[in-house]
Rosetta silent file (secondary structure, phi, psi, omega in degrees, C-alpha in Angstrom):
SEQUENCE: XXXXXXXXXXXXXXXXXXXXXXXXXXXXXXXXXXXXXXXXXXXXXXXXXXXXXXXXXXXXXXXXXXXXXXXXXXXX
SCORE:     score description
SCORE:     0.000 S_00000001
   1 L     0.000  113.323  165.869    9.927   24.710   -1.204 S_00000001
   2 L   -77.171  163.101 -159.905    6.297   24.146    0.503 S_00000001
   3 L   -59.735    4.925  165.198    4.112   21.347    0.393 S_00000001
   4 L   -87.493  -34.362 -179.118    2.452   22.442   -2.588 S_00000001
   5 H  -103.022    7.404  169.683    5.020   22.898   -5.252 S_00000001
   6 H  -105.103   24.371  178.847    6.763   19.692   -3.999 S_00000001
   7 H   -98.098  -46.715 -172.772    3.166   17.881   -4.357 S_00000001
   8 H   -84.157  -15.724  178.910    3.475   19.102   -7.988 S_00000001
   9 H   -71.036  -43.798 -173.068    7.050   18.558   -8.615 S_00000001
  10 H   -78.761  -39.288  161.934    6.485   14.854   -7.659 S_00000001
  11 H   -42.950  -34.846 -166.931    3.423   14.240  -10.076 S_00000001
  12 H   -65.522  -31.848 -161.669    5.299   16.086  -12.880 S_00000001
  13 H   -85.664  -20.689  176.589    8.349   13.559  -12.748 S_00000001
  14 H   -79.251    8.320  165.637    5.814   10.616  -12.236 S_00000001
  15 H  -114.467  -17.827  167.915    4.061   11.589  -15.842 S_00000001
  16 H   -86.224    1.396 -174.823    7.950   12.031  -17.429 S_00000001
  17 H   -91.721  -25.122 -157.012    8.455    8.395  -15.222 S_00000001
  18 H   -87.085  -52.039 -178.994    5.535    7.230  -16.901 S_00000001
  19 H   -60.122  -44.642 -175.377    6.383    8.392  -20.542 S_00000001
  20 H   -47.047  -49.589 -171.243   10.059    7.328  -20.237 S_00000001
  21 H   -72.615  -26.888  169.563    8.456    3.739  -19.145 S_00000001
  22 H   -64.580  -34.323 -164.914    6.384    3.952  -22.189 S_00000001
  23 H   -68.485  -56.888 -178.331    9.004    4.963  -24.611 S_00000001
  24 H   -44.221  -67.619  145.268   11.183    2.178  -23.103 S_00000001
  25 H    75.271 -142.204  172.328    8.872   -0.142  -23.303 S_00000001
  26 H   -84.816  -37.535  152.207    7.866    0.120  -26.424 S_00000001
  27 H   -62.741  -14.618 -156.158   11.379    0.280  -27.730 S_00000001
  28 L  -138.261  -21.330  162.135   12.237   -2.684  -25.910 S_00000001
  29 L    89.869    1.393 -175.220    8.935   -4.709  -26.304 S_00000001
  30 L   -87.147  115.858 -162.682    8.471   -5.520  -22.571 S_00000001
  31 H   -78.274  -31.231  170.530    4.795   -5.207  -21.947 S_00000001
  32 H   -48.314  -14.117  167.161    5.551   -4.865  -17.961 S_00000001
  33 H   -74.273  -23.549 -164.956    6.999   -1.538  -18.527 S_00000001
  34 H   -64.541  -56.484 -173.122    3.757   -0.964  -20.465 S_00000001
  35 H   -52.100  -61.169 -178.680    1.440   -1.922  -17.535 S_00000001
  36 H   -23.710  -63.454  150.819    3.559   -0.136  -15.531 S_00000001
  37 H   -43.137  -46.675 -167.132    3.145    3.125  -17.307 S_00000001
  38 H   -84.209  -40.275  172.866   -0.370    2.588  -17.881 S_00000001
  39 H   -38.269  -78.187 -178.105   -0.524    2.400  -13.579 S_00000001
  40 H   -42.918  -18.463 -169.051    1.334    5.801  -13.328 S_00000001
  41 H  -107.543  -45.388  170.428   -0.930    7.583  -15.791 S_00000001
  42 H    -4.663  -79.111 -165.700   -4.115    5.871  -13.892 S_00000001
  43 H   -59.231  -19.725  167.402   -2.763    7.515  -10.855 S_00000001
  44 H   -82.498  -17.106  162.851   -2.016   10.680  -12.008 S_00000001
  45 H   -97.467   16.727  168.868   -5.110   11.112  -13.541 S_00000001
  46 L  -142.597   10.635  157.794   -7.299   10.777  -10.483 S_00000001
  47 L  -133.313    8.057  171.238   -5.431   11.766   -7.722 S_00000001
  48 L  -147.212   38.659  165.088   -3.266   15.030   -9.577 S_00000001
  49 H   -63.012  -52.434 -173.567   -5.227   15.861  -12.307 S_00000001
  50 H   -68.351  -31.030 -165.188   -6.701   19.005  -10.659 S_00000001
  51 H   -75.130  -39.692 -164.726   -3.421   19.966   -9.205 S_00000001
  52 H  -111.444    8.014  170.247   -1.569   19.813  -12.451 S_00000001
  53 H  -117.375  -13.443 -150.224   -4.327   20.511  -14.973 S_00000001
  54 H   -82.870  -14.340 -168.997   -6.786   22.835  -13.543 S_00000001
  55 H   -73.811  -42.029  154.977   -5.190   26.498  -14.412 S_00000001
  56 H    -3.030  -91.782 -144.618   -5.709   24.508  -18.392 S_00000001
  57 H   -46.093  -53.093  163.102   -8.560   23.498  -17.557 S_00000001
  58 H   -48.349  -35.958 -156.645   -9.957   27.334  -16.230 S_00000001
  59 H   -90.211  -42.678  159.317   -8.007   28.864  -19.554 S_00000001
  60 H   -27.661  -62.037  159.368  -10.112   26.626  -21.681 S_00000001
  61 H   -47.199  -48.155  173.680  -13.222   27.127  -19.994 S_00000001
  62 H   -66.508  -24.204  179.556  -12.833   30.828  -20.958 S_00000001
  63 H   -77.425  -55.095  164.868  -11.927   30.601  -24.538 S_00000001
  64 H    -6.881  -72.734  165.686  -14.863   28.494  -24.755 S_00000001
  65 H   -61.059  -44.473 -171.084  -17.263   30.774  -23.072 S_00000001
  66 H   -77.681  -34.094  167.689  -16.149   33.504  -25.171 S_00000001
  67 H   -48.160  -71.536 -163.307  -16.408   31.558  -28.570 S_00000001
  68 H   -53.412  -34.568  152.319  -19.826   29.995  -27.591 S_00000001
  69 H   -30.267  -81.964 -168.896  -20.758   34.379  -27.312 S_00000001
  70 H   -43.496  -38.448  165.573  -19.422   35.371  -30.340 S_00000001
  71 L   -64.288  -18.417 -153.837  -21.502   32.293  -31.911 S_00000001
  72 L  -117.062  -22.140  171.575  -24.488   33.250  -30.221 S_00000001
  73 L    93.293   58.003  178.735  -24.259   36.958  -32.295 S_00000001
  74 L   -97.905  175.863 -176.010  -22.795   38.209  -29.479 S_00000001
  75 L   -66.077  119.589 -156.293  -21.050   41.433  -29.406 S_00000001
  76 L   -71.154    0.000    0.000  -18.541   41.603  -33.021 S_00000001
């Protein structure tokens, strides 16, 4: 595995680490799990957002662009 998909393997289990801590929790009423949780999704959204969001992010961008045509009287 290279240093790319195991940069994304470890953000993916630290947003199911995060949810798990949320679920827990919330089920369990312990707000330190909460905080906790609320750290991990901080961190994942500014330091692996682009790694783990951006082909989204690009597929989005495109529907988008293509709407905002079609809206515009663009070719039917």
């Amino acid at each position: 595995m290279n240093a790319g998909k195991m940069a994304k393997a470890f953000w993916i289990f630290m947003v199911f680490l995060g949810f798990t801590l949320l679920l827990l929790g919330f089920f369990t009423g312990d707000i330190m799990m909460w905080l906790v949780a609320l750290a991990i999704g901080i961190l994942v959204r500014y330091c692996a957002y682009d790694l783990l969001f951006a082909k989204y992010d690009q597929k989005i961008a495109q529907v988008r662009q293509k709407y905002a045509q079609r809206k515009d009287g663009g070719p039917s």
